[in-house]
C-alpha positions in Angstrom: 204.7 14.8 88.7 202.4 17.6 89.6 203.5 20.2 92.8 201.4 20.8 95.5 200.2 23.8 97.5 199.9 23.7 101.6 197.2 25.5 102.8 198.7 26.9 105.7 201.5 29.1 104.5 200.6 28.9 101.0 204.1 27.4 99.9 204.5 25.0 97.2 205.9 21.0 97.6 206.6 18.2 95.5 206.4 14.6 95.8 209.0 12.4 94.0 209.4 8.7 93.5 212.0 7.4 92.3 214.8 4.0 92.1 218.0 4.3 93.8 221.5 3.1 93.0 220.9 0.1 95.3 217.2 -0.6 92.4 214.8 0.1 95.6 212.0 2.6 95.2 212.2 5.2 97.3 210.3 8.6 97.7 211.3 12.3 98.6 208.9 15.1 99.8 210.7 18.7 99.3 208.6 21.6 100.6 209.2 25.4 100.8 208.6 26.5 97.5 207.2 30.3 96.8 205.6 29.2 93.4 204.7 26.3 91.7 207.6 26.8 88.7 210.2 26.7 91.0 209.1 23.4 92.5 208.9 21.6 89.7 212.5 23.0 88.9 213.9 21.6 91.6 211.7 18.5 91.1 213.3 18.0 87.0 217.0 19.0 88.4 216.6 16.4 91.2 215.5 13.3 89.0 218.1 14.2 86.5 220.7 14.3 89.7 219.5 10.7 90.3 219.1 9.4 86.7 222.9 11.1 86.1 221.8 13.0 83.3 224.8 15.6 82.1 222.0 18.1 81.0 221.4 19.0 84.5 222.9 22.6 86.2 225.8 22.8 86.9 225.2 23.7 90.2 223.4 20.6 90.8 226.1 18.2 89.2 228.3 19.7 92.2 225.8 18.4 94.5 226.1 14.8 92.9 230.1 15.2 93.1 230.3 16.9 96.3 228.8 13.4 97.7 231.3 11.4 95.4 234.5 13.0 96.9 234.0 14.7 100.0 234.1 11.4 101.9 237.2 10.5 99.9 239.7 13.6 101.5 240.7 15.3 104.4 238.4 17.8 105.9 240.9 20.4 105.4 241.4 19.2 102.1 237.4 19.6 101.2 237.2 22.9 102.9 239.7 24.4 101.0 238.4 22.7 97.5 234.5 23.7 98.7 235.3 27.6 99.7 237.0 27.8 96.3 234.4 26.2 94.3 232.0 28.4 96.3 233.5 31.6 96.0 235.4 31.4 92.0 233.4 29.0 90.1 229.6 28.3 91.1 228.9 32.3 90.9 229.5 31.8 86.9 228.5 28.4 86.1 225.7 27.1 88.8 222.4 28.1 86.5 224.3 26.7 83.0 223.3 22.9 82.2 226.3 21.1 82.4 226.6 18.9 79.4 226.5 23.1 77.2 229.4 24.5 79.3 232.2 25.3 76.0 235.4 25.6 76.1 235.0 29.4 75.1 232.6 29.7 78.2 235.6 28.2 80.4 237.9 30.9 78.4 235.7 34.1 79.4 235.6 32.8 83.0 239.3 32.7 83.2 239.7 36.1 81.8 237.0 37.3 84.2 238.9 35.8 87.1 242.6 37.1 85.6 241.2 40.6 86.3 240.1 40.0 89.5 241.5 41.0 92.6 241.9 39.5 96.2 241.3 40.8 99.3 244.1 42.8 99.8 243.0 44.4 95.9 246.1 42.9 94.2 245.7 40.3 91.2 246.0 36.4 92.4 249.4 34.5 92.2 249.7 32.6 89.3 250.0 29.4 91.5 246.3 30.1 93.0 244.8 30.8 89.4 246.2 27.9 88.6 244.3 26.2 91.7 241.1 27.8 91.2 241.1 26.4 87.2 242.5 22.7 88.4 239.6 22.9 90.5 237.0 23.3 87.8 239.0 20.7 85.7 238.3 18.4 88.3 234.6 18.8 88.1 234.6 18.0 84.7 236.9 15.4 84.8 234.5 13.7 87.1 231.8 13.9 85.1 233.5 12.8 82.0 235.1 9.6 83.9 231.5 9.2 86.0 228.4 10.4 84.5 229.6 9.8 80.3 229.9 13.8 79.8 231.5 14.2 76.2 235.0 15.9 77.0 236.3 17.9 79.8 235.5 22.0 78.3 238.4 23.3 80.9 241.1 21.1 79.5 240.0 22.3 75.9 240.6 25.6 77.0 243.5 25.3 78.7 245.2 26.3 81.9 246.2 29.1 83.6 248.5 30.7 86.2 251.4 28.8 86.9 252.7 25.8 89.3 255.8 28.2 90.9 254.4 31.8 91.9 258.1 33.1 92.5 262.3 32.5 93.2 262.6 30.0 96.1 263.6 32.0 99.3 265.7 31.0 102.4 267.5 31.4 104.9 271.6 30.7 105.0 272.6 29.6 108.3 274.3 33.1 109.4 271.1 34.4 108.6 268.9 31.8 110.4 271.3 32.1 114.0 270.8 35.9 113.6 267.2 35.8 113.5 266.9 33.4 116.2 268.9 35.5 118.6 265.6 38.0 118.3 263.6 35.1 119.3 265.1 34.2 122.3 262.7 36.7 124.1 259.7 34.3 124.0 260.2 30.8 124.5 257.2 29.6 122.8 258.9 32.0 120.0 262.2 30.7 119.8 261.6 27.1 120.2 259.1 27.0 117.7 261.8 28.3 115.3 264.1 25.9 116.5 262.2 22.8 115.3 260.7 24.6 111.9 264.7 25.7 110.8 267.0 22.3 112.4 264.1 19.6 111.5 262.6 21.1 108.3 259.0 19.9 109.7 256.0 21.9 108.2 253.9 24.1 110.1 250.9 22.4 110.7 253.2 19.1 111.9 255.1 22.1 114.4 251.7 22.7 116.0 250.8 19.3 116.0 253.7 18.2 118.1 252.8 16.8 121.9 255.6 15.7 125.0 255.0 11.5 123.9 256.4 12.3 120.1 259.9 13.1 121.7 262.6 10.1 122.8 265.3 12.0 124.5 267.9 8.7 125.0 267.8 8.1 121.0 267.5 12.6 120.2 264.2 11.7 117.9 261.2 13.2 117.5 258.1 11.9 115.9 256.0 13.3 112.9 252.6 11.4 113.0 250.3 14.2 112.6 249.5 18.0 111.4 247.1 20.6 112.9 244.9 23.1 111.3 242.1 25.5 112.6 239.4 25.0 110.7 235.9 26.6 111.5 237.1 28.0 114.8 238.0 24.2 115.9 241.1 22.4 116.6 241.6 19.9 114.4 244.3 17.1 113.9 244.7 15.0 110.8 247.1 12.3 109.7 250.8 14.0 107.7 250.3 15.8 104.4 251.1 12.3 102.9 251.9 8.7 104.0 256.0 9.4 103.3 255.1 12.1 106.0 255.2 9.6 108.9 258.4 10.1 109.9 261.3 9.5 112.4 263.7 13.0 112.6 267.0 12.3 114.4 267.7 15.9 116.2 271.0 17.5 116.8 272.2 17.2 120.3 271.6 20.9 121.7 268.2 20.9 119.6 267.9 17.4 121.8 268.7 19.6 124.9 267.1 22.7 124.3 263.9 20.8 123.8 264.0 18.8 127.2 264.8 22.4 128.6 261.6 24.4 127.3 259.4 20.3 128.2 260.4 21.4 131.7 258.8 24.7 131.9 255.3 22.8 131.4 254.2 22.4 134.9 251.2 20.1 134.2 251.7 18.8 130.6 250.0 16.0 129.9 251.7 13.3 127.1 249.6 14.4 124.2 248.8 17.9 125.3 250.1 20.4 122.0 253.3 22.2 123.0 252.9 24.8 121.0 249.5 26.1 121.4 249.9 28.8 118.9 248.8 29.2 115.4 250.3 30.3 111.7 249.4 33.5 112.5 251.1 34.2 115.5 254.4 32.8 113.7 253.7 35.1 110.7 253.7 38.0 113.4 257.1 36.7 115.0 258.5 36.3 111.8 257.9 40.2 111.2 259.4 41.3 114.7 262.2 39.3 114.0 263.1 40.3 110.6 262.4 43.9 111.5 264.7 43.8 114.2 267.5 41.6 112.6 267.3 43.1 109.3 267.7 39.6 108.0 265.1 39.3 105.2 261.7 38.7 105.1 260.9 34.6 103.9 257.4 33.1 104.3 257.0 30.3 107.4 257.6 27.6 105.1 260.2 28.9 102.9 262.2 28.0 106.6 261.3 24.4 105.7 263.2 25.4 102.3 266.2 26.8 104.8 266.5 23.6 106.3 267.1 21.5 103.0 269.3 24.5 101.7 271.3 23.5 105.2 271.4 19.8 104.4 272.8 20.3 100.9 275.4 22.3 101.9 276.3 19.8 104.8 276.7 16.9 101.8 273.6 15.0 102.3 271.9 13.4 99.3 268.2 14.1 97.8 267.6 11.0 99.0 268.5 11.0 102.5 267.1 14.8 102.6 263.8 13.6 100.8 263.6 11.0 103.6 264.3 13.5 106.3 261.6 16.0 105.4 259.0 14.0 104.2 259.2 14.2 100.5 260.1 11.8 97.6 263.8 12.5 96.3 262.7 12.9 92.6 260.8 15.8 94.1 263.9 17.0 96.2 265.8 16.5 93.2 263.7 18.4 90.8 263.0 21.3 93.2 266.1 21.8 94.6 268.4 20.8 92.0 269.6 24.2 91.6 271.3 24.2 95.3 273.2 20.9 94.6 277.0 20.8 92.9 277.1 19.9 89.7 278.9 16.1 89.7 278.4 15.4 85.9 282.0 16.4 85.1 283.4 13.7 88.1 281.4 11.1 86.5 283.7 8.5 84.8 281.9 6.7 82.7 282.6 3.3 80.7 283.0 3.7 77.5 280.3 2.4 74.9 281.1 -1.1 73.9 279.1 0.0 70.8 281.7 2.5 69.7 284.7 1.5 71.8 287.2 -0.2 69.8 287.5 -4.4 69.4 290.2 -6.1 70.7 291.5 -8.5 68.4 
């Protein structure tokens, strides 16, 4: 269709018509354009968008997935998967048509990003290289399972990074009570601690917590929800996953101490957050209090780690610790099956009636 030039600022438009998923004809008027070329551009990438045609940019088949999935996940989930996508893959892909993308293209983008650095100049972790490629991946693997692309070029080329960026850290118990007695300063501080390290929650279900998910008579606590920040706005979402929803029997003096620091709130409201605070502030307390202790420095959620750690050595099963944390136990038993005793020599087996000798 031809492009069309407005005589008042001199831009160029386009006028497309077109059928929709739904078979109606609809049209679409795009303005804006500095020359004529470019409208038409945009005009060929947009029908192509519409027909699904796997010879379009790149950039523009993100468009077309971006409306698939976003609807689909989280917010904080499409934040993350957008700023990546944004920021590590549309800056070497966006003007290549989709459907020529190689594997061998895929392999000189990975080595591009391998020597990169991050913000702090030091190379990625291997688990985020990993994200950032799974990421592309998924593109493709939209487009082949969508829009009849050939083959997926990424999962030609194969991966890189890996899953686990390091040892598993955490806390013992000794080290855990020594820490918290530099804590006990701040309330919020302490407290805080309390429920990360003697309930294994995660962060973001921590800051989530309000004054109605506690039932003092049965020494429960609720986990229905997580907080993040996101675009300078509180936000609160459902759990990490649906095993997330969870009951969390508390010890006694955890049951206590948490009644305690509920009565310093003058005016609390039942589903007022308790712990107005955010990941950064515990990252800072985390520093004062290993600095002071000279217990070692673990990352926030490596306390969740400390808490399971704590569990195994009490006796309590992957299941019942999988159950207690949120997790599934074949992912308890995988992850952490370096902290449980081995059992395989108490095991008595019956012997196999295949083998065993017959009794006449």
């Amino acid at each position: 269709m031809p492009a069309f030039k407005t005589e008042s600022n001199k831009t160029w438009y386009v006028m497309v018509r077109y059928i929709d998923w739904k078979g109606e004809r609809k049209q679409k008027c795009k303005r804006g354009f500095p020359t004529r070329a470019k409208a038409l551009e945009w005009e060929r990438e947009f029908l192509q968008q519409v027909r699904s045609d796997v010879d379009m940019t790149f950039e523009s088949f993100f468009e077309l997935y971006a409306k698939d999935i976003k609807p689909r996940l989280k917010e904080n989930t499409w934040i993350t998967k957008e700023s990546i996508i944004q920021h590590k893959i549309l800056p070497y892909f966006a003007k290549r048509k989709l459907s020529e993308i190689t594997a061998k293209n895929v392999m000189d983008w990975q080595n591009e990003i391998l020597s990169s650095k991050d913000k702090r100049r030091k190379p990625h972790t291997p688990t985020y290289l990993k994200t950032i490629h799974n990421q592309l991946s998924a593109i493709f693997n939209h487009a082949v399972r969508y829009y009849d692309l050939r083959m997926n070029p990424a999962a030609k080329a194969g991966n890189m990074g890996t899953k686990e960026s390091g040892e598993m850290l955490f806390w013992t118990k000794e080290e855990y009570l020594k820490f918290a007695d530099a804590m006990m300063d701040k309330p919020i501080s302490y407290y805080a601690f309390e429920m990360l390290y003697w309930c294994g929650i995660r962060v973001g279900e921590l800051l989530a917590l309000t004054p109605q998910d506690f039932d003092f008579e049965k020494n429960t606590v609720t986990i229905n929800k997580s907080y993040q920040r996101l675009k300078g706005k509180d936000v609160i979402t459902t759990p990490k996953t649906k095993k997330s929803n969870r009951v969390i029997a508390m010890p006694d003096f955890l049951s206590q101490e948490m009644q305690e620091y509920l009565g310093m709130f003058y005016s609390a409201r039942a589903t007022d957050r308790i712990f107005p605070i955010s990941k950064h502030y515990l990252h800072h307390e985390m520093n004062r209090g290993t600095k002071a202790t000279g217990v070692k420095r673990i990352r926030i959620h490596d306390v969740r780690h400390s808490h399971v750690s704590l569990l195994v050595d009490m006796g309590f099963s992957a299941l019942a610790i999988a159950d207690r944390v949120g997790h599934e136990s074949i992912d308890i038993t995988y992850r952490y099956a370096h902290l449980f005793p081995s059992v395989q020599t108490e095991i008595d087996l019956p012997p196999n009636p295949c083998t065993s000798p017959r009794v006449s």
